[in-house]
C-alpha atoms as an extended CHARMM CRD file, in Angstrom:
* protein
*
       270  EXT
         1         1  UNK       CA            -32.7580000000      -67.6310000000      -17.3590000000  PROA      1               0.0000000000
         2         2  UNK       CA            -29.0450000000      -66.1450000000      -17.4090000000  PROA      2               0.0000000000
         3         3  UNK       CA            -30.8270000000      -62.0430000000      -16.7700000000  PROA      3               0.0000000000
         4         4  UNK       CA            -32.5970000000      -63.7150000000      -13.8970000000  PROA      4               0.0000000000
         5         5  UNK       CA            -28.9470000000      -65.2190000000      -12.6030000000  PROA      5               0.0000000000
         6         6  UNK       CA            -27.7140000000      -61.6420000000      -13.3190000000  PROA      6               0.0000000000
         7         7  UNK       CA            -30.4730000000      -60.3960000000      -10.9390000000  PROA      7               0.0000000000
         8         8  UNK       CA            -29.8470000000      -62.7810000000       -8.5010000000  PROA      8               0.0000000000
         9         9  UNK       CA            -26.1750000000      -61.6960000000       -8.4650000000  PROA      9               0.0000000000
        10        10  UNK       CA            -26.9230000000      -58.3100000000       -8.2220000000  PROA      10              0.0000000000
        11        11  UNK       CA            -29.3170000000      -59.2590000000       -5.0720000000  PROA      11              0.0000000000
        12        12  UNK       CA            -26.7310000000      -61.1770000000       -3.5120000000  PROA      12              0.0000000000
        13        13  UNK       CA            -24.1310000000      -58.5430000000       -3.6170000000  PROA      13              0.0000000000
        14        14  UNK       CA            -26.3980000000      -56.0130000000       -2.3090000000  PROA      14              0.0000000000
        15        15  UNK       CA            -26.8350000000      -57.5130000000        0.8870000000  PROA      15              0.0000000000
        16        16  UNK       CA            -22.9550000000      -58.6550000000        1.2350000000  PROA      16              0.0000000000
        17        17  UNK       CA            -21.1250000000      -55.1070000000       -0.2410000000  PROA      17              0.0000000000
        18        18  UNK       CA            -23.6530000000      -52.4170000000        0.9500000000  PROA      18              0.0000000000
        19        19  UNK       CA            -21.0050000000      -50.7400000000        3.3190000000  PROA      19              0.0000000000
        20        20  UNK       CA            -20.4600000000      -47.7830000000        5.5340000000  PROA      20              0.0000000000
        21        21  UNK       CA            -19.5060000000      -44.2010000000        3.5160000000  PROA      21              0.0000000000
        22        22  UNK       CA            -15.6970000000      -44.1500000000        4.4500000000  PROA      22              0.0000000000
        23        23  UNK       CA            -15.1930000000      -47.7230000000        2.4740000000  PROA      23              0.0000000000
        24        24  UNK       CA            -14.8170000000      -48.0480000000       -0.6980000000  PROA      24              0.0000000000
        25        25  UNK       CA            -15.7500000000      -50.8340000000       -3.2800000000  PROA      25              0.0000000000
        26        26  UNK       CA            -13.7450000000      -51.2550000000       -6.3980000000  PROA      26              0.0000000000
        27        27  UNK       CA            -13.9870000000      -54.1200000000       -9.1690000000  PROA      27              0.0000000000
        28        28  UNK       CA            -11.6670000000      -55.1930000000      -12.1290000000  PROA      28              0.0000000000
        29        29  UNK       CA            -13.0590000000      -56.8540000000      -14.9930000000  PROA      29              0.0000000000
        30        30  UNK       CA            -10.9670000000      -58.2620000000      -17.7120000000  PROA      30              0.0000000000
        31        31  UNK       CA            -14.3240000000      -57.5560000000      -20.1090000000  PROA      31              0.0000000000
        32        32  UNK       CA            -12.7900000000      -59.5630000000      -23.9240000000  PROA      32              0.0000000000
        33        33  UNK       CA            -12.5030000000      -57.8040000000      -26.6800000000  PROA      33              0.0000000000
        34        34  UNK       CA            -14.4410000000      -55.0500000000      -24.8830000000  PROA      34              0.0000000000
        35        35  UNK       CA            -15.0850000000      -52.8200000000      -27.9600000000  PROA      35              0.0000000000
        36        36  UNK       CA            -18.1870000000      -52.3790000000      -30.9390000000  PROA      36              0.0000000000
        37        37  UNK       CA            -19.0830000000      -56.1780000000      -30.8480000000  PROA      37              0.0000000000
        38        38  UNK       CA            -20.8860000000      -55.8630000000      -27.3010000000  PROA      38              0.0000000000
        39        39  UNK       CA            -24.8440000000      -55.6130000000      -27.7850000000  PROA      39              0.0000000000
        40        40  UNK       CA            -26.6210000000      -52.7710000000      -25.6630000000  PROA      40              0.0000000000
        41        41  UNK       CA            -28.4000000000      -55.7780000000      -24.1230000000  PROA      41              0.0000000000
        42        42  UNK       CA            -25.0380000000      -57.3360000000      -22.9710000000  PROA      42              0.0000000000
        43        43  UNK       CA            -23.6550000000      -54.0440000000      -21.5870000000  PROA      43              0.0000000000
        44        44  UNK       CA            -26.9370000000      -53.4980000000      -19.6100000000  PROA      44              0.0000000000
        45        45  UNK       CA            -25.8700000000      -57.1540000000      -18.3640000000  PROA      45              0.0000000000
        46        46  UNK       CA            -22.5500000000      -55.8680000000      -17.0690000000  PROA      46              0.0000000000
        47        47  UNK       CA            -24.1710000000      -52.8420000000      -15.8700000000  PROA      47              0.0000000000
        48        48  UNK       CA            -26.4240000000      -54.6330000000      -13.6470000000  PROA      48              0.0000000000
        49        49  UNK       CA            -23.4050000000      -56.3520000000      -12.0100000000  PROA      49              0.0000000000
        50        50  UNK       CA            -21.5000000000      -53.4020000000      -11.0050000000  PROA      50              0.0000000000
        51        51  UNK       CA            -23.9000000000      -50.6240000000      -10.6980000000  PROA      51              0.0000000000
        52        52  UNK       CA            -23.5450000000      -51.3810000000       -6.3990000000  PROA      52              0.0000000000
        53        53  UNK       CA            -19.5650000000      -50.9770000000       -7.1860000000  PROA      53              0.0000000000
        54        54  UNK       CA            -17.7660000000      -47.1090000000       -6.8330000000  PROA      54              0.0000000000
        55        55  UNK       CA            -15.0220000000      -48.1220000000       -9.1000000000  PROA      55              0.0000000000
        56        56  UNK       CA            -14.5150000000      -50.6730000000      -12.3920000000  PROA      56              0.0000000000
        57        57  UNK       CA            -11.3500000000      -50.6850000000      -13.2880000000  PROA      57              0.0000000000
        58        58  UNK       CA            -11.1370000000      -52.4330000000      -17.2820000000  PROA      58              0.0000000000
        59        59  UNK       CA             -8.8940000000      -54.6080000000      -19.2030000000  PROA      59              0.0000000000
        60        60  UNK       CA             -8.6590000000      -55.4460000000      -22.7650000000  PROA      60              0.0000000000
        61        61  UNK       CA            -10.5930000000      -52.1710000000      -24.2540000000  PROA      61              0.0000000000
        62        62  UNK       CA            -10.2180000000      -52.3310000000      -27.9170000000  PROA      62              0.0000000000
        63        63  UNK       CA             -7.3860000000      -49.7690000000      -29.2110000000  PROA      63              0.0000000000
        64        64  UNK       CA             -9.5590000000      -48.5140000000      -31.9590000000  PROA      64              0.0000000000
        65        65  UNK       CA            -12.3460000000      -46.0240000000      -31.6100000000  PROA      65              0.0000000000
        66        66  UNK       CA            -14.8690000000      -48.7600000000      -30.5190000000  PROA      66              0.0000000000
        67        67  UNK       CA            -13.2360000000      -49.5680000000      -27.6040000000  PROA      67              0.0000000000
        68        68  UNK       CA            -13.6920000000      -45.7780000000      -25.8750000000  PROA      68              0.0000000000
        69        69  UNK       CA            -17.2950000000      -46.2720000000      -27.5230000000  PROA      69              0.0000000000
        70        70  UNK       CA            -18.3060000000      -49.6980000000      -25.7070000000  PROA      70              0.0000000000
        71        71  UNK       CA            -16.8670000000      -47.5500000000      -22.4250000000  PROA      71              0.0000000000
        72        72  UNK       CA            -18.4950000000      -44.1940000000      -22.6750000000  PROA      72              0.0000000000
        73        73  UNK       CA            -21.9470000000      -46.2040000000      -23.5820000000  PROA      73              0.0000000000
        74        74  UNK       CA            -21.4450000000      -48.3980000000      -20.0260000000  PROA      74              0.0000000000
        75        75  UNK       CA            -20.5980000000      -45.5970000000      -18.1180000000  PROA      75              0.0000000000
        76        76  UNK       CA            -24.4340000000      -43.6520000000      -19.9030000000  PROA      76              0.0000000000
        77        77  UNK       CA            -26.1820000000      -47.0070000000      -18.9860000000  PROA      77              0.0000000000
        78        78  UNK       CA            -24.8310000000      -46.4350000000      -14.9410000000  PROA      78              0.0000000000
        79        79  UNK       CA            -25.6670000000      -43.3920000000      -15.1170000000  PROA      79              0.0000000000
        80        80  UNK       CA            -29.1450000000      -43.9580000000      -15.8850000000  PROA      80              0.0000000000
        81        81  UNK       CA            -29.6200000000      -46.4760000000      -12.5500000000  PROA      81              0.0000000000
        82        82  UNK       CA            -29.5010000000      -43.9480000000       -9.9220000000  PROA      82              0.0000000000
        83        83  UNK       CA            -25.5890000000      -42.6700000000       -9.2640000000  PROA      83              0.0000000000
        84        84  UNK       CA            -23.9030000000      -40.1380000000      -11.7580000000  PROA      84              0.0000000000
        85        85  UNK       CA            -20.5760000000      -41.9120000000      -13.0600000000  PROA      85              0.0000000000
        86        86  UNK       CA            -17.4180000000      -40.7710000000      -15.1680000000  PROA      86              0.0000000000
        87        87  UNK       CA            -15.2250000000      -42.0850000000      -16.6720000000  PROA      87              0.0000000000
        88        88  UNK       CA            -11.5410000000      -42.6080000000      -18.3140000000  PROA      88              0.0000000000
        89        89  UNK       CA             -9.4900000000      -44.1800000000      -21.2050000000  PROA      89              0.0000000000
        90        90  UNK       CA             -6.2000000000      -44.6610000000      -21.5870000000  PROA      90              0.0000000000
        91        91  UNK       CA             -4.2010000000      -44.0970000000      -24.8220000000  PROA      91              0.0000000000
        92        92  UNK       CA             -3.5780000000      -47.0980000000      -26.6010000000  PROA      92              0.0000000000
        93        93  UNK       CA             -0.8440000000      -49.1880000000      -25.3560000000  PROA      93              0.0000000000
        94        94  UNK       CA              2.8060000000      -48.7690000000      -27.1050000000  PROA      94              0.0000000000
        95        95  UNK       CA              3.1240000000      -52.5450000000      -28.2290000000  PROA      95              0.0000000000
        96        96  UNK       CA              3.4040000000      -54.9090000000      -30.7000000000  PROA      96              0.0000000000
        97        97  UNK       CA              0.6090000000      -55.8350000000      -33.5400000000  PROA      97              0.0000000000
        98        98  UNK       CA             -2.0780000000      -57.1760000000      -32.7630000000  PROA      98              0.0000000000
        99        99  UNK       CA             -1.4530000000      -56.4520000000      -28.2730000000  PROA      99              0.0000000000
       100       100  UNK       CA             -2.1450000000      -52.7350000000      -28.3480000000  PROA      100             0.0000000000
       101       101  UNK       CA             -4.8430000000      -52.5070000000      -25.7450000000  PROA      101             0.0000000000
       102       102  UNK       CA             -6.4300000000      -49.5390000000      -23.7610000000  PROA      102             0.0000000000
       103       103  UNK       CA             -7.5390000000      -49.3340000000      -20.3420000000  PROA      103             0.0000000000
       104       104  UNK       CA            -10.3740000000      -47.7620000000      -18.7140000000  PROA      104             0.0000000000
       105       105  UNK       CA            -11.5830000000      -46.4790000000      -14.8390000000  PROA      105             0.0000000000
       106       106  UNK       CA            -15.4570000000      -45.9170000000      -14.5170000000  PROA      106             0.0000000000
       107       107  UNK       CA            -16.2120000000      -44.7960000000      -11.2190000000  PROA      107             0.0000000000
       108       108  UNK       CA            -19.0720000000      -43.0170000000       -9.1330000000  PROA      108             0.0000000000
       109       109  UNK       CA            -18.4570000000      -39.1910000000       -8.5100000000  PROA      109             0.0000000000
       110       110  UNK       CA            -20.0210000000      -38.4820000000       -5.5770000000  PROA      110             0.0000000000
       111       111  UNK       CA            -17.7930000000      -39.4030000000       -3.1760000000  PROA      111             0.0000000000
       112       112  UNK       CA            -14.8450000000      -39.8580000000       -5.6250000000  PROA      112             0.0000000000
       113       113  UNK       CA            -12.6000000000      -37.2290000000       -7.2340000000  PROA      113             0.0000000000
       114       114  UNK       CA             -9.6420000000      -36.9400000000       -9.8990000000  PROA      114             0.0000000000
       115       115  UNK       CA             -7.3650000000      -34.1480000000      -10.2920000000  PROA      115             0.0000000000
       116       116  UNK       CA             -5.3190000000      -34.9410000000      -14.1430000000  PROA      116             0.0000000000
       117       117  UNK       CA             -6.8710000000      -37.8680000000      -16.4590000000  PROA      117             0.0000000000
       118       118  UNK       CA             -4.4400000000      -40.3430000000      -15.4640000000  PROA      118             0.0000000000
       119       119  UNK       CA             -1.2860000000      -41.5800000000      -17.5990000000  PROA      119             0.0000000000
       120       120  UNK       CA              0.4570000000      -44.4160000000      -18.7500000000  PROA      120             0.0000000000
       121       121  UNK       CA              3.5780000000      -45.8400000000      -17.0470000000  PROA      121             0.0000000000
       122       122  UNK       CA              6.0310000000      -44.6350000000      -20.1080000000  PROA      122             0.0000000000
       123       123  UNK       CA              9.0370000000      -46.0850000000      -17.7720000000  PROA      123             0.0000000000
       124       124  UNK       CA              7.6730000000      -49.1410000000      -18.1360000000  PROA      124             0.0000000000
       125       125  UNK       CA              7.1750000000      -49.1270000000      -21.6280000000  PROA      125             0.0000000000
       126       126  UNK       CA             10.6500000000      -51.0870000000      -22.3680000000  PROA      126             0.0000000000
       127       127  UNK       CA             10.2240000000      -53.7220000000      -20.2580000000  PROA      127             0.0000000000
       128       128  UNK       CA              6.1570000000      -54.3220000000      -20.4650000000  PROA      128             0.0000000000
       129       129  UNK       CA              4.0810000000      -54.9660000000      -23.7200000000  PROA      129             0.0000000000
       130       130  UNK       CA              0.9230000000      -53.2230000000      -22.7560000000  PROA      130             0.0000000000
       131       131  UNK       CA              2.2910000000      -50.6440000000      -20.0590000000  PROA      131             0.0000000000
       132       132  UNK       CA              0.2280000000      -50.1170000000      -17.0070000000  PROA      132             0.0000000000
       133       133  UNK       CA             -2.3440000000      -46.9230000000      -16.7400000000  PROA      133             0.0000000000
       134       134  UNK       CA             -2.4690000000      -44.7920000000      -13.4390000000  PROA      134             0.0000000000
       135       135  UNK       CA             -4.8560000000      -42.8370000000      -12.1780000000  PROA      135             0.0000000000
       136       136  UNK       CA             -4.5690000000      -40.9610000000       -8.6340000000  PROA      136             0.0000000000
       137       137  UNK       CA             -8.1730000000      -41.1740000000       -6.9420000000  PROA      137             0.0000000000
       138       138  UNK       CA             -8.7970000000      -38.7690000000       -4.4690000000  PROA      138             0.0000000000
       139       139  UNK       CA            -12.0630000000      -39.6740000000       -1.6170000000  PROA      139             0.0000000000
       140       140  UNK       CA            -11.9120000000      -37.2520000000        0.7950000000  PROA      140             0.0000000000
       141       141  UNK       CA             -8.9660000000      -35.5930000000        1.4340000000  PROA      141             0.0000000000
       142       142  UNK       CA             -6.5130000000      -38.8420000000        1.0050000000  PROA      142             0.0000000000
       143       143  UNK       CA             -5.4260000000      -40.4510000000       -2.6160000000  PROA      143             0.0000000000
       144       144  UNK       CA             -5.7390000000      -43.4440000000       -4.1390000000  PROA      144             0.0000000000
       145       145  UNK       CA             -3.2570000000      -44.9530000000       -7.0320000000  PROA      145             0.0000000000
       146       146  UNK       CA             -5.0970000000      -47.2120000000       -8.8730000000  PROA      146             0.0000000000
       147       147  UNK       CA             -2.6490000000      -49.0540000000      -11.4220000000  PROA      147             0.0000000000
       148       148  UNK       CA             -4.7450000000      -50.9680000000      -14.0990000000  PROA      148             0.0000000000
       149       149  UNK       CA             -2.3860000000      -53.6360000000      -16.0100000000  PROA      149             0.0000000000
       150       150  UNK       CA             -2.6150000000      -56.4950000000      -18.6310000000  PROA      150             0.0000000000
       151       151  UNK       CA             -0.1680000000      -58.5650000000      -18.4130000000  PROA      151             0.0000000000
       152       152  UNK       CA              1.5030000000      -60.7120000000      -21.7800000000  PROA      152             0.0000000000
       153       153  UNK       CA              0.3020000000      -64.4020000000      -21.9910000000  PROA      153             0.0000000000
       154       154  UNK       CA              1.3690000000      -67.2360000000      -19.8000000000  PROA      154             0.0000000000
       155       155  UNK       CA              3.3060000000      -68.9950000000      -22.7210000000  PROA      155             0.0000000000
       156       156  UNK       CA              5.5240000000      -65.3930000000      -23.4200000000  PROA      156             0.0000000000
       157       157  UNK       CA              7.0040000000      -65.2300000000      -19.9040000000  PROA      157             0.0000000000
       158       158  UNK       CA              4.6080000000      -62.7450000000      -18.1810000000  PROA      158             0.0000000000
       159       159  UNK       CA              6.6830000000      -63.2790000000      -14.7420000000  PROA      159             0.0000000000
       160       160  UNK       CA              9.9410000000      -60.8920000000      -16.3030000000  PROA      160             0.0000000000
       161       161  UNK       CA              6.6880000000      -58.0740000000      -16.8890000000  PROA      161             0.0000000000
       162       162  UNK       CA              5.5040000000      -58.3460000000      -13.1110000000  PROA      162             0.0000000000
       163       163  UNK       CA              8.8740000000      -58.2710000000      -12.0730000000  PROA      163             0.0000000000
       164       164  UNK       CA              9.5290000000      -55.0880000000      -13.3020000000  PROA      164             0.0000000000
       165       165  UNK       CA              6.3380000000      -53.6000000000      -12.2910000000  PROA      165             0.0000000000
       166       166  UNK       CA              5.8060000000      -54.4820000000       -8.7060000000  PROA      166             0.0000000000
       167       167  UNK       CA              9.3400000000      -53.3080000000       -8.2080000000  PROA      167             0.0000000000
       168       168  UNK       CA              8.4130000000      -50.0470000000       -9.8670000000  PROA      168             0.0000000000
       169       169  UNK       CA              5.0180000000      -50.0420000000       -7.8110000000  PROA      169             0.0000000000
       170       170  UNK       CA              7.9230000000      -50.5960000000       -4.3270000000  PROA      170             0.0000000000
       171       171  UNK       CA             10.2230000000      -48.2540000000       -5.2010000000  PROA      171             0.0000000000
       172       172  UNK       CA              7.7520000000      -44.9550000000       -6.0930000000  PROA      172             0.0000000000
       173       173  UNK       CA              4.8400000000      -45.2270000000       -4.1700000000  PROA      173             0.0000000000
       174       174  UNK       CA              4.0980000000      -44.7140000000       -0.6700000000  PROA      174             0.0000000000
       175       175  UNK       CA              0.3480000000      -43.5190000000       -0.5950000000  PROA      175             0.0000000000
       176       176  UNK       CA             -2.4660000000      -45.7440000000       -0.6930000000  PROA      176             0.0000000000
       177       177  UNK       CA             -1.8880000000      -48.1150000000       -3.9490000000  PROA      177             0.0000000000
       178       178  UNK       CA             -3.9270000000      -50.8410000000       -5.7540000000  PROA      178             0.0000000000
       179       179  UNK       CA             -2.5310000000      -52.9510000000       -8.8150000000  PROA      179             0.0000000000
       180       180  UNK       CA             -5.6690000000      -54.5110000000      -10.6710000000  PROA      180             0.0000000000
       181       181  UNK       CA             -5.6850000000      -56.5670000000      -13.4310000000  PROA      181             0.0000000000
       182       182  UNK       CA             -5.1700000000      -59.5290000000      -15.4950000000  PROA      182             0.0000000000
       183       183  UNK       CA             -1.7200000000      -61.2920000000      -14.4760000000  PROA      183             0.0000000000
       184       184  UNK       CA             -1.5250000000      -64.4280000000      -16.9260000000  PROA      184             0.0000000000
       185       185  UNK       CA             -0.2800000000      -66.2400000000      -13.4840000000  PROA      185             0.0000000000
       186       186  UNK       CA             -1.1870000000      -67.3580000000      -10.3890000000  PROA      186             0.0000000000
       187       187  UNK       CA             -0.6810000000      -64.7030000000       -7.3890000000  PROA      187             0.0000000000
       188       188  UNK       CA              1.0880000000      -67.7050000000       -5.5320000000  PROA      188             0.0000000000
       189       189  UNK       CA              3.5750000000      -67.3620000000       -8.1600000000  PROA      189             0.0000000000
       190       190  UNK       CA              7.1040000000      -66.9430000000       -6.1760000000  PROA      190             0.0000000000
       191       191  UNK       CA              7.7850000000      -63.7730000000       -8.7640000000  PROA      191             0.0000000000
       192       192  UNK       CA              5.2250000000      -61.7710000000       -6.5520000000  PROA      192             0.0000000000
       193       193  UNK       CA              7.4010000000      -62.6190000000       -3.2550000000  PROA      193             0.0000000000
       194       194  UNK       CA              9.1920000000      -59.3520000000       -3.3570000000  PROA      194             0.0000000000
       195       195  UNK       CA              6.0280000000      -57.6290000000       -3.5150000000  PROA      195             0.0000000000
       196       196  UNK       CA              4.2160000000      -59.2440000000       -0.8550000000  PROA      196             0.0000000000
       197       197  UNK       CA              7.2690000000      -58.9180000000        1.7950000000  PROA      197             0.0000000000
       198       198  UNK       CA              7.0920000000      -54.7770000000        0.8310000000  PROA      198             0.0000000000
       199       199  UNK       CA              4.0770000000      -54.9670000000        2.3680000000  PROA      199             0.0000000000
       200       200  UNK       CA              1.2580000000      -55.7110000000       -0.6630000000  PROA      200             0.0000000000
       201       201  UNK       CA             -1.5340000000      -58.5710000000       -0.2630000000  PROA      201             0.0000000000
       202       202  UNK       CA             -3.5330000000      -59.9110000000       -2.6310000000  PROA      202             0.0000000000
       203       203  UNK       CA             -7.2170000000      -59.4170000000       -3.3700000000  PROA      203             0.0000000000
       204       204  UNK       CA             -8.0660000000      -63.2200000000       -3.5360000000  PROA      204             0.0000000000
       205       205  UNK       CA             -6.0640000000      -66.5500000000       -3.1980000000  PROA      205             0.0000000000
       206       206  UNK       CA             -5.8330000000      -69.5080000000       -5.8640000000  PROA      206             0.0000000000
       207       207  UNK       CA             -9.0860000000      -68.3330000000       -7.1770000000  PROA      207             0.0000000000
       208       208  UNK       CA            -10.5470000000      -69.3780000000      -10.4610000000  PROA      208             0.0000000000
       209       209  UNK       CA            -11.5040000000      -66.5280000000      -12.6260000000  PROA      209             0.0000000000
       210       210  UNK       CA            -11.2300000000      -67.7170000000      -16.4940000000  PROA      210             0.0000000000
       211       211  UNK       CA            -14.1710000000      -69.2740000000      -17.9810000000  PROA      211             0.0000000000
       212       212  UNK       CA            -13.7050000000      -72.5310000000      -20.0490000000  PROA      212             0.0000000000
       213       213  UNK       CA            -15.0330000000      -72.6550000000      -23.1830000000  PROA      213             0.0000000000
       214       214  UNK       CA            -17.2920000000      -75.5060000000      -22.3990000000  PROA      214             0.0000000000
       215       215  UNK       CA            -18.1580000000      -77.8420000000      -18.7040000000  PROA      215             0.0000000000
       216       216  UNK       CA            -17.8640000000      -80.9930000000      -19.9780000000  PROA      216             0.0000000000
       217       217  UNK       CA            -18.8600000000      -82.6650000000      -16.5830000000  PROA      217             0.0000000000
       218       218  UNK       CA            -15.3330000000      -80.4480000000      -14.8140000000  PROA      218             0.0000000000
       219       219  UNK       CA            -17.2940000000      -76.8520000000      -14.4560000000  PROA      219             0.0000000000
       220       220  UNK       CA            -16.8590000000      -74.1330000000      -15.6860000000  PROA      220             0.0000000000
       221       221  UNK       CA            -13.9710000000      -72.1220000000      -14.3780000000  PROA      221             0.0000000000
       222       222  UNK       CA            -10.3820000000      -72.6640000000      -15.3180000000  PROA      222             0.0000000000
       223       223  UNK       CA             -7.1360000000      -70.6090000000      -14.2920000000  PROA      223             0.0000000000
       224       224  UNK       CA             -6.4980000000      -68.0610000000      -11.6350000000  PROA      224             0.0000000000
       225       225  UNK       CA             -5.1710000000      -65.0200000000      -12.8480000000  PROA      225             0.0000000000
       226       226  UNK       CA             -7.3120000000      -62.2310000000      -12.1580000000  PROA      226             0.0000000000
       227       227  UNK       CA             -6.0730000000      -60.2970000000       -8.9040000000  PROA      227             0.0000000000
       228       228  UNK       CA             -5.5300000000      -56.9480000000       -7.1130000000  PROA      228             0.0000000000
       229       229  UNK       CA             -2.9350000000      -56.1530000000       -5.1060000000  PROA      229             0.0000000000
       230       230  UNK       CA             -3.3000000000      -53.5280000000       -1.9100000000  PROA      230             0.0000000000
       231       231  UNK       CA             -0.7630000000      -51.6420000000        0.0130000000  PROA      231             0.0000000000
       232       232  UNK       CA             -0.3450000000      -52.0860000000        3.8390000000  PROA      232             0.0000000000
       233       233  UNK       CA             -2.0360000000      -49.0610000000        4.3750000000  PROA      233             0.0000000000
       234       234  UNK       CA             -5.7190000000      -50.2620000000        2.8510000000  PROA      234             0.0000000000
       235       235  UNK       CA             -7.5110000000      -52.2230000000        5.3650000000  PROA      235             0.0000000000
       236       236  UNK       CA             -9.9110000000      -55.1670000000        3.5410000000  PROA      236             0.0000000000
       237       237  UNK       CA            -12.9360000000      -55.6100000000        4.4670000000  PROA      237             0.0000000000
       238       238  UNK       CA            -14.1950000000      -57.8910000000        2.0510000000  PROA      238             0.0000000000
       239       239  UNK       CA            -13.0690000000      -59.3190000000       -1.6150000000  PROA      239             0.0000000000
       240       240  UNK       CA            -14.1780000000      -62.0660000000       -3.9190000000  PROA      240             0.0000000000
       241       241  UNK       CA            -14.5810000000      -63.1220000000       -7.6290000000  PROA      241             0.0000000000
       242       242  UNK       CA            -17.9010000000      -62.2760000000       -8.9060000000  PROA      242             0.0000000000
       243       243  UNK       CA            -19.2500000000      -65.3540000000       -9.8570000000  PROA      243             0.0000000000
       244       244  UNK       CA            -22.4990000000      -64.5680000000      -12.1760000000  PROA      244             0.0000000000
       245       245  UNK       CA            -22.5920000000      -67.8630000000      -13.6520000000  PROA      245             0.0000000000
       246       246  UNK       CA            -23.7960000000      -70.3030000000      -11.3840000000  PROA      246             0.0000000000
       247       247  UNK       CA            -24.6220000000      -73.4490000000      -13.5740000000  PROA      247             0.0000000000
       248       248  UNK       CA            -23.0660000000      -74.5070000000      -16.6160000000  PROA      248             0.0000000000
       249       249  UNK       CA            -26.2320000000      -73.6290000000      -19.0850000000  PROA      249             0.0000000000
       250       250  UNK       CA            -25.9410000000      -70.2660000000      -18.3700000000  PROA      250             0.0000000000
       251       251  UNK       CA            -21.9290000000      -70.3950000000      -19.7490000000  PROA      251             0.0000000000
       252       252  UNK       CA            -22.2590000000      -70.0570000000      -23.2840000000  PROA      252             0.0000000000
       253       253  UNK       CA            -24.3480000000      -66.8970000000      -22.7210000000  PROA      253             0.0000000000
       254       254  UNK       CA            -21.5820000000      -65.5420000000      -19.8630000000  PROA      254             0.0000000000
       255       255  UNK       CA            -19.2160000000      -65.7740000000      -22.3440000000  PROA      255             0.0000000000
       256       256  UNK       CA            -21.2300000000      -63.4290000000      -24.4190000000  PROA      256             0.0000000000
       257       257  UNK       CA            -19.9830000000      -60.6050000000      -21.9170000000  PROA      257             0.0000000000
       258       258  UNK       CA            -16.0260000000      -61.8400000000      -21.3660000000  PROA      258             0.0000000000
       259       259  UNK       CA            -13.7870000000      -65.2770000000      -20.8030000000  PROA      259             0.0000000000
       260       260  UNK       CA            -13.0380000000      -63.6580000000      -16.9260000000  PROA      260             0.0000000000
       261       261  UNK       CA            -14.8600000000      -63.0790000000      -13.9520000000  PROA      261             0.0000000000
       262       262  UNK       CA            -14.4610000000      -59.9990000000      -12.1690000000  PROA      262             0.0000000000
       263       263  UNK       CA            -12.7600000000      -59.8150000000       -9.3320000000  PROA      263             0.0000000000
       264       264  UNK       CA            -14.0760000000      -57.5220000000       -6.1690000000  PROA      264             0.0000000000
       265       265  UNK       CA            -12.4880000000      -55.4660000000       -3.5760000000  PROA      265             0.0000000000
       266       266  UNK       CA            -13.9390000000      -53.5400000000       -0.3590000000  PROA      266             0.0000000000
       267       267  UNK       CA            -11.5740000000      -51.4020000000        1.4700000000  PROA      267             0.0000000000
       268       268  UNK       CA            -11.3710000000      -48.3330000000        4.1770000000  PROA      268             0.0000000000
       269       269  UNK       CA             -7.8290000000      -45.9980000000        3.5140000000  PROA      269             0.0000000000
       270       270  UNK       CA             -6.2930000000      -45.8750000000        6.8700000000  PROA      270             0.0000000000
């Protein structure tokens, strides 16, 4: 029942996201614990909901050698369903026990370049327990900052972390920028107020994207705090969580895959 909800997911976003050559269509997934305990049958799950993406952007890639595993054996199952993908990992995070953390890009190479392997946001490293990784994307002739971030939990104060970065994001970056990733908060949060009057927006708006760990007669979903943020200079043309779930029998099983939904973006560069 829960492949055939997969499939149905996959149909449905097939007719909505199939878009013109100049956009783009970009997805971040915080995918838990994302490392040697996924099955091949559960990562052929995930592959089947973004194979119609161009870019995953991953959080919460395990810091030991699993982690770049679980990714480099997602990006081999794309790659066997039609498009040729790479991909990237991150070092591991500079942070406390038991938060290190990597982050990954997968992405489809046809259309979609790289010039270095990306880095992580060492000035950042002070102020931010898992410090952001960013990768410049080039389509075409224009580039694309993609920032991928995990932010500390809610109940540590994640706002003084977001602070730091979306001034960072203001102050150094005036080409095409997206900042994916798990937040901890809600985007409606006044500590992103700065950020939005520079000119970002976010992906989605007081969306659910955290799965509870059971219904009991409230559904399924519980906090949002999955987002992207895009600079004035991308022009949306669609976004939305990716909502694979559908009824509540099918939750235990989601939950198999992550405790997040992934989040969706389609977008032209001006």
């Amino acid at each position: 029942m829960f492949r055939k909800i997969i499939l149905f997911a996959v149909f449905f976003l097939s007719l909505t996201v199939v878009a013109q050559k100049s956009e783009i269509q970009l997805v971040s997934w915080n995918i838990q614990d994302f490392g040697k305990t996924k099955s091949s049958e559960e990562l052929e799950q995930m592959a089947e909901l973004v194979r119609e993406y161009d870019i995953l952007a991953i959080q919460e890639v395990v810091a030991g050698y699993g982690g770049a595993q679980a990714v480099a054996k997602l990006s081999d199952i794309l790659n066997r369903k039609g498009a040729k993908w790479d991909y990237l990992i991150s070092n591991p995070t500079n942070s406390p026990k038991y938060v290190t953390e990597r982050y990954a890009f997968i992405w489809k190479t046809k259309h979609i370049k790289i010039k270095n392997r990306g880095k992580l946001i060492q000035e950042l490293d002070s102020l931010i327990d898992r410090e952001p990784f960013l990768v410049d994307f080039f389509i075409g002739d224009k580039k694309l900052s993609l920032i991928n971030f995990h932010s500390r939990p809610y109940n540590k104060r994640p706002e003084a972390e977001i602070k730091a970065l979306t001034h960072y994001i203001a102050e150094n970056f005036t080409n095409p920028t997206i900042l994916a990733g798990d937040f901890n908060i809600n985007e409606a949060m006044s500590v992103f107020d700065t950020f939005k009057q520079s000119g970002y927006r976010a992906c989605v708006s007081d969306t659910k994207t955290t799965l509870k760990r059971a219904c009991n007669g409230y559904g399924y979903l519980n906090h949002p705090i999955d987002n992207m943020f895009y600079s004035e200079d991308i022009l949306k043309t669609d976004s939305g969580v990716l909502d694979f779930i559908r009824i509540c029998d099918n939750l235990e099983m989601a939950r198999r895959l992550s405790d997040h939904l992934p989040v969706f973006l389609r977008f032209r560069l001006e």
